[in-house]
Structures are given as C-alpha cells and as structure tokens.
Steps between C-alpha positions, in 0.01 A plus 500: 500500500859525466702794614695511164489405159810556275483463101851410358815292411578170669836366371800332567862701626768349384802574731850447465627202727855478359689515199729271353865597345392653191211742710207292441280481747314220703155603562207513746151483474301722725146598466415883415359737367394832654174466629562100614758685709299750649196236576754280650572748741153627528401134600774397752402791691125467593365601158205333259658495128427413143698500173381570164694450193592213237790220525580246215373170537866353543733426787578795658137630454375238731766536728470863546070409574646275768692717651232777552278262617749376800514820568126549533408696204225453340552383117196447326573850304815360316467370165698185361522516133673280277568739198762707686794430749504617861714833503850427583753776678924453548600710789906605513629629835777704529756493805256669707162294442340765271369388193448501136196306243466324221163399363382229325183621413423502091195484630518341853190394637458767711424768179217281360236511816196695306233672647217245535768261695575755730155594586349178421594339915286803653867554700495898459141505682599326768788680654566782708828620291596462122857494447715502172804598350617670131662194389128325399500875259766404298315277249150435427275299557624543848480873472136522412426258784675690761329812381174316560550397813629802633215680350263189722677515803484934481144472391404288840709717710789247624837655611735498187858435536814543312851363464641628147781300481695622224680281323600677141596157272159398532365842309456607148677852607560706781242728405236220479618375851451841645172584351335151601641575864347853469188310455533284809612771749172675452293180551685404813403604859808340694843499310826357515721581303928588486724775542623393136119481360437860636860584339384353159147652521595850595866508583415592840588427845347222713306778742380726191370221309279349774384899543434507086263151543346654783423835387411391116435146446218478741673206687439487893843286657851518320780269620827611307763235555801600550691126418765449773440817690111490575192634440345843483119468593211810443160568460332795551537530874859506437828291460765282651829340397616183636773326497579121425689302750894460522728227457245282267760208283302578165492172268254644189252803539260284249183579623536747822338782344157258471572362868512860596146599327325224612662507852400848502172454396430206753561751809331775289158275520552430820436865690180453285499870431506697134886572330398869556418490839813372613727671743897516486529273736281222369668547155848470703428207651364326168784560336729382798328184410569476180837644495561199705318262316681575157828518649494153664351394172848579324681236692317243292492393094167611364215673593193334587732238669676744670242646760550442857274471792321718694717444792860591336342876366357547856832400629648737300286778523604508857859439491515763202339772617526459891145431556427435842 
C-alpha cells in the first residue's frame, strides 16, 4: 500500500534563464506541476507515492514519466494520449524570485483524465492518503474524475488532503474558482493552503481562516502558509506559528508551497498518529521541517527538481531553530 496517492497536473515550468536586448527571454525546462512537486518531496523523504493524471504522448510527456520514476514514484496511473499536448506553464520572476503563470492549456492534458482512467489502476484503494488540488476542477472531464475519486478514497476511509493552489487565469471566473474550492475544503481532512487563498476566500487573516476550516468545514489539520514569513499550524488541540529560516538567497519560489505540503505530510505520517490528535509541539516540529524544506527548495529552478535531501532540512532545522 502506498502512503499517498495524489490525482492531478504533471507539466512542464518554463522559467526565465535570460533575456536578450529586446526582453525576450531564454527559457528552461523544469518538470512540474503541483502534485509531482509534492510527491517528489513526499518520496525523497521516506515516503511510498503514486501519481494519477494524463500527459500527452509527446516529448515532454515522456520526459516528465521519467522523471517521476527516478524519483521513485510509481507511474502506472498516468495516461499518455496522443489527441492532446502535455500542459505547458511560463513562469516570470520578478527581482525577488516570486512568480507569475502563463498556461498553455486549451485543453492540456492534464483536463482530459476521465473518471474510468482514474479509477481504472485500483491506485485510490491502495493508499493510506488521497491528495489533490482545485486546479484538476477547472475543466471537465477532469472535474468529474476528481469528484469520483474523492468520493472512493472518502468512501474507504483514507486521509484526504488538500493544497488549493489558486491560480485565477486558469478559471472561468472568480466566482467559479471559489465555489469549486468551497467544494474541496469540505472534502479535505489535512489542508494547505495561503495567507492569500484565505484572503480571497473570506478576506480574512491567516489565524481566523485556519479557525473558520476548523470550526465549519469539518477539516482536522490546517497549515496556512505564510510565503516568506512561515507557517501558522492548528487543529483542534490548538495552534502554532513558525517561522521560516533567515538569510535564504531565493532563485524562484516555483514549487515551495508543494515541497512544503508534501514535506509536511512526510513527518506528519511519520508520528503515525491521527491530524486531530496532534499536540502543539508535534505540529511545530512538522512544520519546522517543512519550513525548511521549502525554503532550501527556493535556491533552485523548478520544483520537483528542486528538493533537497534529508540531511540539508535536518541541518537546518537545527541551525534555525537552535535545536540541541
């Protein structure tokens, strides 16, 4: 059995390496996609991990395969089909790392996975956590096949988790984003999600909205990311906020809020214990963890490229918050 299964968009981030005297730029090819990042980081740090979703058969559709299966996920839930193009996204960075998206995705592959190919590997059974995100609601078919295998995973009782991951050109409205994120809060058990989702959602502050999720949506374990700053952490037993570490050279943020979720969610599964039951200190030193994790990750291009060893986030752990 694997300790998580995520449903979602593999694709390829295309970064800025330079631009020539007119502004154009040079670009990279890095692998990506929301949940590739967060298995990617699940994986490198002692976790079991499958994909589900749909690639073209092209190019960068195999390549992006490849890469998950270096890293040690397992693959046999992506679909390669010929009819559509493997979703493509161009990343811009400003001055400070932080970063902007284009899509090409008119459909990308990644909105055409239907129901019976996400069900059809048996992956949802065999796991111990489902995760997905709200960009595999935008369109259908992939819609109705998320919903589905939510509604599987629920039904068997796995652990549901949740990364919304806003990104607003990739909906029909702003209303339509909201309500299909509405939908996904109250599925999820675990969430992640940003200060500026919880702004969006409810215009509220990072510590009220992980309070409104708690107290309304049903959901069990909130991480509200706080981008450069940290994390505020809370379930029922109460809540923490900690801080990321200083002096970090940040190169692109592509990515670090996935390497955060799945970093968190490899130490989560660790203490072996339910995201209710969890004390403030457990849930502080999770998110140490992942603080860490996504930080180093920024000092890289990409995002499932970008994780880093164990070693380096235990070594900073300790150096950041004086662990002896």
């Amino acid at each position: 059995m694997f300790d998580v299964v995520a449903l979602g968009e593999l694709l390829i981030d295309f970064a800025c390496a330079s631009k020539d005297e007119a502004g154009y730029p040079t670009l990279a090819a890095n692998p990506g996609g929301a949940p590739g990042n967060f298995l990617a980081a699940l994986q490198t740090y002692g976790c079991t991990t499958a994909m589900l979703g749909k690639v073209g058969a092209d190019a960068f559709g195999r390549l992006l395969v490849g890469t998950l299966e270096s890293r040690g996920i397992d693959t046999r839930g992506i679909v390669m089909d010929s009819d559509v193009f493997t979703t493509l996204a161009f990343v811009t960075l400003d001055d400070t790392g932080n970063r902007e998206f284009s899509f090409a995705r008119k459909p990308g592959a990644d909105t055409r996975l239907t129901e019976q190919e996400a069900l059809a590997a048996g992956l949802v059974d065999d796991c111990r956590v489902f995760h997905f995100g709200t960009l595999s609601l935008t369109d259908e078919p992939v819609r109705s096949a998320t919903r589905a295998a939510v509604a599987r995973a629920k039904a068997q009782g796995k652990l549901i988790s949740l990364d919304p991951n806003l990104r607003k050109p990739l909906w029909s409205s702003e209303d339509e984003a909201r309500a299909q994120i509405e939908w996904s809060l109250r599925q999820a058990d675990v969430v992640k999600i940003s200060d500026e989702e919880i702004d969006f959602l409810w215009g509220l502050s990072p510590e009220d909205g992980a309070q409104k999720l708690l107290s309304e949506y049903g959901v069990s374990l909130v991480y509200a990311t706080l981008g450069p700053k940290g994390c505020h952490v809370a379930n029922r037993n109460g809540a923490a906020t900690v801080s990321s570490p200083k002096g970090i050279h940040v190169v692109d943020t592509t990515g670090a809020g996935d390497i955060f979720g799945g970093s968190a969610m490899s130490r989560f599964l660790a203490l072996g214990k339910r995201p209710d039951a969890l004390s403030i200190a457990e849930m502080t030193e999770i998110v140490r963890f992942a603080c860490c994790a996504a930080s180093l990750s920024t000092q890289k291009h990409g995002g499932i490229s970008s994780v880093v060893p164990m070693e380096q986030v235990l070594a900073c752990v300790k150096e950041t918050y004086d662990l002896r």
